[in-house]
C-alpha positions as CSV (number, residue, x, y, z in Angstrom):
1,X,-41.5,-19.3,-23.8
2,X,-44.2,-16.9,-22.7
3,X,-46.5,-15.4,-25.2
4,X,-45.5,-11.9,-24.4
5,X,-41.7,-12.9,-25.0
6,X,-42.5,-14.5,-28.7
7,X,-44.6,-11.2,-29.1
8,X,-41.3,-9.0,-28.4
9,X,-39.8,-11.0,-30.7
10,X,-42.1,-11.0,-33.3
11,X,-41.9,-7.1,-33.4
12,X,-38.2,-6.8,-33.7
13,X,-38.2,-9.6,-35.8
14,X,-40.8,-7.4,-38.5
15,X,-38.3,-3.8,-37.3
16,X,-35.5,-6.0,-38.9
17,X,-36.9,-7.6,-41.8
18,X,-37.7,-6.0,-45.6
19,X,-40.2,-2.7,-45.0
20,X,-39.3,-2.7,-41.5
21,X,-37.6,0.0,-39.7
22,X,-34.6,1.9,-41.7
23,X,-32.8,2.3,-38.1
24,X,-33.1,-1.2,-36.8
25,X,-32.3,-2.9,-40.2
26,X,-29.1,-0.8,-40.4
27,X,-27.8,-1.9,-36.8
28,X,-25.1,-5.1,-36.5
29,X,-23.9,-6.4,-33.5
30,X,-21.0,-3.9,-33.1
31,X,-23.4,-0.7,-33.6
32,X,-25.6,-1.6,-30.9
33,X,-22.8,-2.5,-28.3
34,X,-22.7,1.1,-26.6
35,X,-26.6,0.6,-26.1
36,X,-26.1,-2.7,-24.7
37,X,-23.4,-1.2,-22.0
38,X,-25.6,1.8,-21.4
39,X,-29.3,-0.4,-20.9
40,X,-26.9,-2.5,-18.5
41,X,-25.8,0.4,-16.3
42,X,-29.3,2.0,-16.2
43,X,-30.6,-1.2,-14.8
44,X,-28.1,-1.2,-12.0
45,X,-29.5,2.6,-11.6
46,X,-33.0,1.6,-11.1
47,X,-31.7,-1.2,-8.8
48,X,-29.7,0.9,-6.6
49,X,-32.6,3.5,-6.4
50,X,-35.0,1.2,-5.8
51,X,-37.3,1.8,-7.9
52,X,-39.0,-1.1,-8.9
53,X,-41.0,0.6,-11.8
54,X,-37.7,1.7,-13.8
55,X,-36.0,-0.9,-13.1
56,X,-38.9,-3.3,-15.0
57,X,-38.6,-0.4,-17.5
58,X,-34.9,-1.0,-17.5
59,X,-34.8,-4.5,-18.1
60,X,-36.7,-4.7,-20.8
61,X,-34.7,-2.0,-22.3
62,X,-31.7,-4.7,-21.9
63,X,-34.2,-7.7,-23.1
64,X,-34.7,-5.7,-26.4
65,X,-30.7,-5.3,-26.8
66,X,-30.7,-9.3,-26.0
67,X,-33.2,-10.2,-28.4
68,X,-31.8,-7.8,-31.3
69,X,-28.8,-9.5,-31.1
70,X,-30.6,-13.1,-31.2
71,X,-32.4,-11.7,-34.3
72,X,-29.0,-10.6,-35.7
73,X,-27.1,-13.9,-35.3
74,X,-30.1,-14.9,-36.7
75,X,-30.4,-13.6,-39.8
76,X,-26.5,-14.8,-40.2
77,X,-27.3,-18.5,-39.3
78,X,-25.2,-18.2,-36.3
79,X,-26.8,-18.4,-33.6
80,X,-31.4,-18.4,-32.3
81,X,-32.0,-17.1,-28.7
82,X,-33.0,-20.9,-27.8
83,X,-29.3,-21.9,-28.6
84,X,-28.8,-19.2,-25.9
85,X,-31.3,-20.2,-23.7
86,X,-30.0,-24.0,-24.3
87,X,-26.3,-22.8,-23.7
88,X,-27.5,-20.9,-20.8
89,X,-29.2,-23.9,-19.0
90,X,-26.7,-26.3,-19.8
91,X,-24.1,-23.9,-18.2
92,X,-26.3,-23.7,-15.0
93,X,-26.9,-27.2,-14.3
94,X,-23.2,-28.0,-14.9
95,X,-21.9,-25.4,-12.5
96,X,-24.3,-26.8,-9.6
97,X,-23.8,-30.2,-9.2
98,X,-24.8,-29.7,-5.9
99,X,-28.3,-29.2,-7.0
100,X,-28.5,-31.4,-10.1
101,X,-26.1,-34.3,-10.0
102,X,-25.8,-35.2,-6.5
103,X,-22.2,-34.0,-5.1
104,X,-22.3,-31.6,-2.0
105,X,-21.6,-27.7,-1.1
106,X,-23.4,-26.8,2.2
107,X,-22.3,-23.1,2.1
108,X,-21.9,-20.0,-0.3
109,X,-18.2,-20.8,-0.2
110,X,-18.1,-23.9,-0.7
111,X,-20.6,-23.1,-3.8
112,X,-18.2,-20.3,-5.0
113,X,-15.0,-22.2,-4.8
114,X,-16.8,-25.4,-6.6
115,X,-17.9,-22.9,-9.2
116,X,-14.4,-21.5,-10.1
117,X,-13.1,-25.0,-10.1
118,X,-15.1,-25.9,-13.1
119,X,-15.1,-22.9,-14.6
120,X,-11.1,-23.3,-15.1
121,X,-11.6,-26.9,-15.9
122,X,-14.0,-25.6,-18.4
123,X,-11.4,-23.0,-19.6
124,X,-8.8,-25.6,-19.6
125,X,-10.9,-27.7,-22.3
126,X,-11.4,-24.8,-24.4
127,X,-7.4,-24.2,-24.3
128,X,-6.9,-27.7,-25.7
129,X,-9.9,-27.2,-28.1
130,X,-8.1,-24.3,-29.4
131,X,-5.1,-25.0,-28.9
132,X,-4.9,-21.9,-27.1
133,X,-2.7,-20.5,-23.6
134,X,-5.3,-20.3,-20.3
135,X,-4.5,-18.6,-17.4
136,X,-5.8,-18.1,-14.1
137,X,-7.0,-14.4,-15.0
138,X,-8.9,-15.8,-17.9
139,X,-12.2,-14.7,-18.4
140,X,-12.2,-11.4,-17.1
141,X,-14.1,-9.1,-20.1
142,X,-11.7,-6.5,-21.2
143,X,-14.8,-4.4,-22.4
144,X,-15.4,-4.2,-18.2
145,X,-14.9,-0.3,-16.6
146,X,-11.4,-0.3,-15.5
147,X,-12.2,-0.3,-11.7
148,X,-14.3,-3.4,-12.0
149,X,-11.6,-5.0,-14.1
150,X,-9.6,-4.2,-12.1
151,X,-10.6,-5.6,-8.7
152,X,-11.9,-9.0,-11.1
153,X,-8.3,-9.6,-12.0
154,X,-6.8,-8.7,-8.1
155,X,-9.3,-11.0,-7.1
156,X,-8.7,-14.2,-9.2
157,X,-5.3,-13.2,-8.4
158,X,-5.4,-13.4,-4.2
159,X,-7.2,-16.5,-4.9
160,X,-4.3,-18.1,-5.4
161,X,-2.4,-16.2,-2.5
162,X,-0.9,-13.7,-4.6
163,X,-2.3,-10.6,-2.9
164,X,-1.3,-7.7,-0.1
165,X,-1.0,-9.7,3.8
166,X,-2.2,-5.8,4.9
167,X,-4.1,-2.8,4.1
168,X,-1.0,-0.9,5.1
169,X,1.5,-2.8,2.9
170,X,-1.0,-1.5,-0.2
171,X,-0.9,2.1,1.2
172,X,2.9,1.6,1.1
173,X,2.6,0.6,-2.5
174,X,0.5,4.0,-3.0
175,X,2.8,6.1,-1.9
176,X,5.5,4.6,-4.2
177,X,3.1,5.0,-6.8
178,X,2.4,8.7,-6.2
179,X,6.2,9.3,-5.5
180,X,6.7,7.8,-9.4
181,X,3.9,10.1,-10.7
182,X,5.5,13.5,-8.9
183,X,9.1,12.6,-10.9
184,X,7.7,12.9,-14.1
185,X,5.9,15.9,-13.4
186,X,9.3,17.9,-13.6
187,X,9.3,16.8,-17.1
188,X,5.7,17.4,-18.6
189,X,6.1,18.8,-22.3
190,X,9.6,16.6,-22.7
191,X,9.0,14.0,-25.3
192,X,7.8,10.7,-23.6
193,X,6.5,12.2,-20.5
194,X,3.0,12.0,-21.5
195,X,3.5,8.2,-22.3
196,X,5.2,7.6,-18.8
197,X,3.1,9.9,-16.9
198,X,0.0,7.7,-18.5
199,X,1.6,4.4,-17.0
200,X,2.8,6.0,-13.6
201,X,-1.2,7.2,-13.2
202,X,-1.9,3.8,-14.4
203,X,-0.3,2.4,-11.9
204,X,-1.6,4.4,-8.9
205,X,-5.1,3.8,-9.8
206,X,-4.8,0.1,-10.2
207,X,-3.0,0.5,-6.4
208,X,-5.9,2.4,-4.9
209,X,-8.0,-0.2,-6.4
210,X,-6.0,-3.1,-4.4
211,X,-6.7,-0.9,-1.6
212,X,-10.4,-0.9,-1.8
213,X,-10.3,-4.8,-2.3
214,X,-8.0,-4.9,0.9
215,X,-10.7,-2.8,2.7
216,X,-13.9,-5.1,1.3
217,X,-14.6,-2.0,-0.3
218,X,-16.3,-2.2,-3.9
219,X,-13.9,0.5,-5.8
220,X,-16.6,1.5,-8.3
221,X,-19.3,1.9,-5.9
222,X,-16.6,4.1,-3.7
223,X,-16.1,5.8,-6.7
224,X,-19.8,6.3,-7.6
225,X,-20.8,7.3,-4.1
226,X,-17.4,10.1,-4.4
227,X,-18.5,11.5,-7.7
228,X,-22.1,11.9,-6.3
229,X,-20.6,13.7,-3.6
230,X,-19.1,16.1,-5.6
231,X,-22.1,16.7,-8.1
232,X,-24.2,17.6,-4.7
233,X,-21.6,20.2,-3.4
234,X,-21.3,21.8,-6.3
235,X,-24.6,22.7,-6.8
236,X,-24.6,23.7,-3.5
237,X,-21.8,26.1,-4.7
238,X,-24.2,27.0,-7.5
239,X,-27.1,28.3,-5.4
240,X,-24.9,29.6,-3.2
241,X,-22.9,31.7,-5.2
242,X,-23.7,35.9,-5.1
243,X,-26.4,36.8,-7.4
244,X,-25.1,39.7,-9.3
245,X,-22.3,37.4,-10.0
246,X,-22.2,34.6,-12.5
247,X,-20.6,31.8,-11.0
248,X,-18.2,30.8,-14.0
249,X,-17.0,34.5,-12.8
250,X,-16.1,33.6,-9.8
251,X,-12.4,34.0,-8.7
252,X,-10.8,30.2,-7.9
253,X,-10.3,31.8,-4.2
254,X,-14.1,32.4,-3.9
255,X,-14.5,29.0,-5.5
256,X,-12.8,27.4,-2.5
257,X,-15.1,29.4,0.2
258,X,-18.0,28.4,-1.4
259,X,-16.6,24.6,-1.8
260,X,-15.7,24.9,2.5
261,X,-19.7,26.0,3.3
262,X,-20.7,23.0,1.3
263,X,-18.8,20.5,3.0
264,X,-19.7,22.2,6.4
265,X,-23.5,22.3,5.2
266,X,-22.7,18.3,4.3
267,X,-21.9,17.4,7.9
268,X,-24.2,19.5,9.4
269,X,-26.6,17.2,7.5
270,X,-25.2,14.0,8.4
271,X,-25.2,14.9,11.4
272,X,-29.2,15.8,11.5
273,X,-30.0,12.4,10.4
C-alpha cells in the first residue's frame, strides 16, 4: 500500500485512539452512515460536473469514511482494511474468469450475464451457509434511493422475462395507477386514507419508474435533470418578479405568469444553442 495511504491511516488511526479527537472517538459505524451516503453522492456531483479537482477532493472525502470504518472494525477485532482489500480482490478475480482462469466472454454482455451467474451461485452458497431463502432480487441494498432501487429490482426482474413487452403497456399501467390515486382522494381525512393514499402513490411512482426503464431512461438522472429544471425557473421567477413587491407576496395567479416567461425564456435558450 502506498505511503500516502498508510499516512491517512495513521492520522485517523491517532483521531481515534486515547487523546485523540473527542468527535472522531465518539463516532461508530451507524453514526457515520449519513456521511458515508452524502461523500458518495458528492462524488457522483463532481463526476457529473466534471470537475476533476472536486472530484479528487471528493473521493478522498469517501476514502476517509472507508478507512474510519476499517479503523472501527478494527478496534472491535472484526475486520482490518486488508481483509477488505483481500475480500475485494478475491471477489474480482472470481467474477472474471475470463481474465484470470481461462474460460471465455468476448463482449460486455457476455461479461455481464457471466457476472450475474456467479453472483447468484455465490448467493445460492451463502443461502445454504445460512440456511437462509435466496431469490432472484437478492442483493439489491435496501438503504438505495428509492428510484435506483427501484429500477435495480425491475431490472433483475426482466432478466428473467418478467417485464412490460411495451412502453405503452406501462403507460397503461400509469393510468390505472393514477385512476387508484384520484379514488382515494374523495376520502382524504377519513381514517385509513392516508395509509391507502401512501401505497396508491407508491404504486404510481414505482410505475413511472418501469416506464423510464422501458424507455432506457435512468429514472434518477430524469429526476435530477427535472428538479434542476425547476430550481432554474424559479429563480428566474425570483429576479423576475416586480421590485416593490416581495415575491412570497405574490398572488398564485402572478406566480403562474411569472412560471409561463420562464419556460418561454427556457426555449428561447435552447433554442440559441
Amino acid at each position: 500500500m502506498s505511503q500516502s495511504v498508510d499516512q491517512l491511516r495513521g492520522i485517523i488511526a491517532r483521531l481515534r485512539a486515547p487523546g485523540g479527537c473527542p468527535w472522531d472517538r465518539e463516532q461508530t459505524a451507524s453514526s457515520l452512515r449519513p456521511s458515508l451516503v452524502e461523500e458518495a453522492y458528492e462524488v457522483v456531483d463532481a463526476i457529473e460536473r466534471e470537475h476533476t479537482s472536486d472530484l479528487q477532493e471528493e473521493l478522498g472525502d469517501l476514502l476517509i469514511n472507508i478507512l474510519m470504518q476499517a479503523e472501527i472494525a478494527s478496534e472491535q477485532n472484526s475486520f482490518t482494511l486488508d481483509a477488505i482489500a483481500t475480500t475485494a480482490s478475491e471477489k474480482l478475480i472470481r467474477r472474471h474468469p475470463h481474465v484470470f482462469a481461462g474460460s471465455s466472454a468476448d463482449s460486455s454482455e457476455a461479461v455481464l450475464a457471466q457476472w450475474e451467474e456467479i453472483k447468484r451461485a455465490e448467493r445460492a452458497a451463502k443461502g445454504v451457509e445460512e440456511n437462509t431463502p435466496t431469490s432472484l432480487l437478492d442483493g439489491v441494498a435496501r438503504a438505495f434511493p428509492g428510484l435506483v432501487r427501484a429500477q435495480k429490482i425491475q431490472k433483475k426482474a426482466a432478466k428473467v422475462r418478467f417485464d412490460w413487452e411495451r412502453p405503452a403497456d406501462v403507460v397503461e399501467k400509469i393510468r390505472e395507477e393514477i385512476a387508484e390515486v384520484e379514488a382515494e382522494l374523495g376520502d382524504i381525512g377519513k381514517p385509513g386514507t392516508q395509509e391507502r393514499l401512501t401505497e396508491e402513490v407508491g404504486d404510481l411512482l414505482f410505475a413511472v419508474v418501469n416506464l423510464s426503464r422501458a424507455l432506457s431512461i435512468d429514472s434518477e438522472s430524469a429526476l435530477q435533470s427535472a428538479t434542476d429544471k425547476f430550481m432554474k425557473r424559479f429563480a428566474f421567477m425570483e429576479s423576475a418578479a416586480p421590485s416593490e413587491k416581495s415575491f412570497a407576496d405574490l398572488t398564485l395567479a402572478e406566480m403562474n405568469t411569472l412560471w409561463d416567461q420562464a419556460k418561454q425564456e427556457g426555449k428561447a435558450e435552447g433554442k440559441q444553442s
